[in-house]
C-alpha positions in Angstrom: 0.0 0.0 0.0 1.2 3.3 -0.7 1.7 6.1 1.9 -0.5 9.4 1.3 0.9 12.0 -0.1 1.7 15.0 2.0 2.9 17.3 -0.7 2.6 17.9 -4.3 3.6 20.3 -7.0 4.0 20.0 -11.2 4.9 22.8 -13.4 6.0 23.2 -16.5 9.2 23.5 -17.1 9.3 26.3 -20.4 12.5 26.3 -20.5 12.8 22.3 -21.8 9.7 23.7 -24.3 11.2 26.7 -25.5 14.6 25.3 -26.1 13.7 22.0 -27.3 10.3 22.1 -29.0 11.7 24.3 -31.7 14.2 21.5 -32.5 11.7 18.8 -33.0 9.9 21.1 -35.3 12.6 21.8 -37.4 13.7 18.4 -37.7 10.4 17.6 -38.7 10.4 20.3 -40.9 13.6 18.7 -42.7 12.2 15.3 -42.9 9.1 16.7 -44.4 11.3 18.8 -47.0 13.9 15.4 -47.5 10.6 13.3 -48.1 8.3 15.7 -50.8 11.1 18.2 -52.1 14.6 18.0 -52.1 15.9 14.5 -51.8 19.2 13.0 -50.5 20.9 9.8 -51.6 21.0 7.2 -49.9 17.3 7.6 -49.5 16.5 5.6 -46.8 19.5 6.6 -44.5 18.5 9.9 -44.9 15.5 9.2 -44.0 15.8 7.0 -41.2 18.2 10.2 -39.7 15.9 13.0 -40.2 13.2 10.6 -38.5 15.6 9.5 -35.8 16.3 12.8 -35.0 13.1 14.3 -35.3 11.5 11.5 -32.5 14.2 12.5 -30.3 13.6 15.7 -29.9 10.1 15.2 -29.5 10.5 12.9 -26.9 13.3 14.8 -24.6 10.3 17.6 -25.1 7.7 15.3 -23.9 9.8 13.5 -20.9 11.3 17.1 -20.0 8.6 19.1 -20.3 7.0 19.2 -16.7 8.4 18.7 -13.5 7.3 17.5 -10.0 8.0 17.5 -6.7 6.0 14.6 -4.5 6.4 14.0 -1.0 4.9 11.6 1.1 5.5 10.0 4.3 8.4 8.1 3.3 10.0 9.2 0.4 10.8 12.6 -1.8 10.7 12.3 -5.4 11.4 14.8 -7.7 12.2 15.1 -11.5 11.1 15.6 -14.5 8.7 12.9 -16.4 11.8 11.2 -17.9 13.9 11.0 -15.0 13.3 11.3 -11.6 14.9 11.6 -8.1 14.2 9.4 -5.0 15.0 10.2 -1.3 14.0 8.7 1.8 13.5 10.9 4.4 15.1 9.0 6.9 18.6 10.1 4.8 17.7 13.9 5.2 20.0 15.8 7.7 19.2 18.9 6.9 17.2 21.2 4.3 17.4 25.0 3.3 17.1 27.1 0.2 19.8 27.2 -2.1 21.9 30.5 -2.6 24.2 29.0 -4.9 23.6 30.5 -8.5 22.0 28.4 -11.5 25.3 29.9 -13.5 27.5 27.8 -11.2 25.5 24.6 -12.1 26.1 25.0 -15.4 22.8 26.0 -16.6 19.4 24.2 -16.1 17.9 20.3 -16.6 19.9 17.2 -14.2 23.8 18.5 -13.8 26.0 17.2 -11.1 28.2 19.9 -9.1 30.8 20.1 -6.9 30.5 23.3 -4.6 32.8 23.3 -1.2 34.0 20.0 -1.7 30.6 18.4 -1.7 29.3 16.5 -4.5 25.7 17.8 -5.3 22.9 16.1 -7.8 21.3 19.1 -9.2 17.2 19.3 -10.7 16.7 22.6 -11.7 14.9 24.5 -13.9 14.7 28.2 -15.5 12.9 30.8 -13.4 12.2 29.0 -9.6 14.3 28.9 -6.6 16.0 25.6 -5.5 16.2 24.2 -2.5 19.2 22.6 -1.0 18.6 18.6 0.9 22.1 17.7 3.3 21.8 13.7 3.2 23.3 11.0 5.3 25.2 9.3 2.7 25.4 8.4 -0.6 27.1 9.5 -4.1 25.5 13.0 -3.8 25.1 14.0 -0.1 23.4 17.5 -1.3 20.6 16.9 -3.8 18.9 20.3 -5.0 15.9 20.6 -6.6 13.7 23.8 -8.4 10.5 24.6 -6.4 7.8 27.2 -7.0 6.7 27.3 -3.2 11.1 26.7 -1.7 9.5 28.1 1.9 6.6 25.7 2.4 8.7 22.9 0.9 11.3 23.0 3.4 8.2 23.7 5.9 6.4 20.3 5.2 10.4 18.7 5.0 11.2 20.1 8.1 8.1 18.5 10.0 8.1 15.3 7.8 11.8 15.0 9.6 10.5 16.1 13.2 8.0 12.7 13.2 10.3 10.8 12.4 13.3 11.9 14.6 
Protein backbone atom coordinates (compact mmCIF):
# COMPACT_ATOMS: atom_id res chain seq x y z
CA UNK A 1 0.00 0.00 0.00
CA UNK A 2 1.21 3.30 -0.69
CA UNK A 3 1.66 6.13 1.95
CA UNK A 4 -0.49 9.35 1.29
CA UNK A 5 0.90 12.03 -0.13
CA UNK A 6 1.68 14.96 2.01
CA UNK A 7 2.89 17.35 -0.69
CA UNK A 8 2.65 17.92 -4.29
CA UNK A 9 3.58 20.30 -6.95
CA UNK A 10 3.95 20.01 -11.15
CA UNK A 11 4.93 22.78 -13.43
CA UNK A 12 5.98 23.22 -16.50
CA UNK A 13 9.22 23.47 -17.08
CA UNK A 14 9.26 26.30 -20.39
CA UNK A 15 12.54 26.28 -20.53
CA UNK A 16 12.79 22.29 -21.82
CA UNK A 17 9.66 23.69 -24.27
CA UNK A 18 11.16 26.71 -25.52
CA UNK A 19 14.62 25.26 -26.08
CA UNK A 20 13.74 21.95 -27.26
CA UNK A 21 10.29 22.09 -29.04
CA UNK A 22 11.73 24.33 -31.73
CA UNK A 23 14.17 21.54 -32.52
CA UNK A 24 11.72 18.80 -32.98
CA UNK A 25 9.89 21.09 -35.33
CA UNK A 26 12.62 21.80 -37.40
CA UNK A 27 13.67 18.38 -37.74
CA UNK A 28 10.43 17.64 -38.72
CA UNK A 29 10.44 20.30 -40.85
CA UNK A 30 13.63 18.66 -42.69
CA UNK A 31 12.19 15.33 -42.91
CA UNK A 32 9.07 16.70 -44.40
CA UNK A 33 11.34 18.82 -46.97
CA UNK A 34 13.89 15.39 -47.45
CA UNK A 35 10.61 13.27 -48.14
CA UNK A 36 8.32 15.71 -50.79
CA UNK A 37 11.07 18.20 -52.15
CA UNK A 38 14.56 17.99 -52.09
CA UNK A 39 15.90 14.55 -51.79
CA UNK A 40 19.19 12.97 -50.47
CA UNK A 41 20.87 9.78 -51.65
CA UNK A 42 20.98 7.23 -49.88
CA UNK A 43 17.26 7.60 -49.47
CA UNK A 44 16.53 5.61 -46.81
CA UNK A 45 19.49 6.60 -44.46
CA UNK A 46 18.46 9.88 -44.91
CA UNK A 47 15.46 9.24 -43.99
CA UNK A 48 15.75 7.04 -41.20
CA UNK A 49 18.23 10.16 -39.72
CA UNK A 50 15.85 13.02 -40.18
CA UNK A 51 13.25 10.61 -38.45
CA UNK A 52 15.64 9.52 -35.83
CA UNK A 53 16.33 12.82 -35.03
CA UNK A 54 13.07 14.33 -35.30
CA UNK A 55 11.54 11.48 -32.47
CA UNK A 56 14.18 12.50 -30.28
CA UNK A 57 13.58 15.72 -29.86
CA UNK A 58 10.10 15.15 -29.45
CA UNK A 59 10.51 12.87 -26.86
CA UNK A 60 13.30 14.79 -24.62
CA UNK A 61 10.33 17.64 -25.06
CA UNK A 62 7.68 15.28 -23.94
CA UNK A 63 9.85 13.51 -20.92
CA UNK A 64 11.32 17.14 -20.04
CA UNK A 65 8.61 19.08 -20.27
CA UNK A 66 7.00 19.17 -16.70
CA UNK A 67 8.36 18.74 -13.49
CA UNK A 68 7.28 17.52 -9.99
CA UNK A 69 8.02 17.53 -6.71
CA UNK A 70 5.99 14.64 -4.51
CA UNK A 71 6.39 14.04 -1.01
CA UNK A 72 4.94 11.57 1.14
CA UNK A 73 5.51 10.01 4.26
CA UNK A 74 8.40 8.11 3.31
CA UNK A 75 10.05 9.22 0.40
CA UNK A 76 10.84 12.62 -1.84
CA UNK A 77 10.67 12.29 -5.40
CA UNK A 78 11.39 14.77 -7.68
CA UNK A 79 12.24 15.15 -11.53
CA UNK A 80 11.12 15.58 -14.47
CA UNK A 81 8.71 12.95 -16.40
CA UNK A 82 11.82 11.19 -17.94
CA UNK A 83 13.87 10.99 -15.00
CA UNK A 84 13.31 11.31 -11.55
CA UNK A 85 14.91 11.60 -8.14
CA UNK A 86 14.19 9.36 -5.02
CA UNK A 87 14.96 10.22 -1.29
CA UNK A 88 14.04 8.69 1.84
CA UNK A 89 13.52 10.91 4.39
CA UNK A 90 15.11 8.97 6.86
CA UNK A 91 18.65 10.08 4.78
CA UNK A 92 17.75 13.88 5.17
CA UNK A 93 20.00 15.79 7.65
CA UNK A 94 19.22 18.93 6.87
CA UNK A 95 17.25 21.21 4.27
CA UNK A 96 17.38 24.97 3.30
CA UNK A 97 17.13 27.08 0.21
CA UNK A 98 19.82 27.16 -2.14
CA UNK A 99 21.92 30.54 -2.55
CA UNK A 100 24.19 28.99 -4.85
CA UNK A 101 23.56 30.52 -8.48
CA UNK A 102 21.97 28.43 -11.48
CA UNK A 103 25.31 29.90 -13.54
CA UNK A 104 27.50 27.78 -11.15
CA UNK A 105 25.53 24.60 -12.14
CA UNK A 106 26.09 25.03 -15.38
CA UNK A 107 22.79 25.97 -16.62
CA UNK A 108 19.39 24.21 -16.14
CA UNK A 109 17.89 20.28 -16.57
CA UNK A 110 19.87 17.24 -14.16
CA UNK A 111 23.81 18.52 -13.82
CA UNK A 112 26.03 17.22 -11.07
CA UNK A 113 28.20 19.90 -9.15
CA UNK A 114 30.83 20.08 -6.87
CA UNK A 115 30.51 23.31 -4.57
CA UNK A 116 32.76 23.29 -1.24
CA UNK A 117 33.95 19.99 -1.69
CA UNK A 118 30.64 18.39 -1.70
CA UNK A 119 29.30 16.47 -4.54
CA UNK A 120 25.73 17.79 -5.26
CA UNK A 121 22.87 16.07 -7.83
CA UNK A 122 21.26 19.12 -9.18
CA UNK A 123 17.23 19.28 -10.70
CA UNK A 124 16.72 22.56 -11.68
CA UNK A 125 14.88 24.54 -13.91
CA UNK A 126 14.75 28.21 -15.48
CA UNK A 127 12.92 30.76 -13.38
CA UNK A 128 12.20 29.04 -9.63
CA UNK A 129 14.35 28.89 -6.57
CA UNK A 130 15.97 25.58 -5.47
CA UNK A 131 16.16 24.22 -2.49
CA UNK A 132 19.18 22.58 -1.04
CA UNK A 133 18.62 18.55 0.88
CA UNK A 134 22.10 17.69 3.33
CA UNK A 135 21.77 13.68 3.16
CA UNK A 136 23.35 10.98 5.27
CA UNK A 137 25.24 9.27 2.68
CA UNK A 138 25.41 8.37 -0.63
CA UNK A 139 27.15 9.55 -4.15
CA UNK A 140 25.49 12.99 -3.84
CA UNK A 141 25.12 14.03 -0.08
CA UNK A 142 23.43 17.54 -1.34
CA UNK A 143 20.58 16.94 -3.83
CA UNK A 144 18.91 20.26 -4.99
CA UNK A 145 15.94 20.61 -6.63
CA UNK A 146 13.65 23.77 -8.38
CA UNK A 147 10.50 24.63 -6.43
CA UNK A 148 7.83 27.18 -7.03
CA UNK A 149 6.73 27.33 -3.18
CA UNK A 150 11.13 26.66 -1.66
CA UNK A 151 9.50 28.08 1.90
CA UNK A 152 6.61 25.73 2.38
CA UNK A 153 8.66 22.93 0.88
CA UNK A 154 11.33 23.02 3.37
CA UNK A 155 8.18 23.65 5.92
CA UNK A 156 6.43 20.32 5.18
CA UNK A 157 10.37 18.67 4.97
CA UNK A 158 11.18 20.07 8.11
CA UNK A 159 8.06 18.53 10.04
CA UNK A 160 8.11 15.31 7.82
CA UNK A 161 11.79 14.98 9.63
CA UNK A 162 10.46 16.13 13.22
CA UNK A 163 7.97 12.75 13.18
CA UNK A 164 10.28 10.75 12.36
CA UNK A 165 13.31 11.85 14.60
Amino acid sequence: MEPDIIYQEKFAAKGFILILSPIAAMMFLVLLYHLLIETIEPFLTWTLFFLGMFLFFLILTIGFCTFSITMTSETLSVGFGIKKHTTHLTQIIDVQPDEVSAAKYGGFGIRVARIKGKNRLVYNTIGTKRVLLTRKEGKFPEFVFSTKNPEEVINVIRAQLSLIK
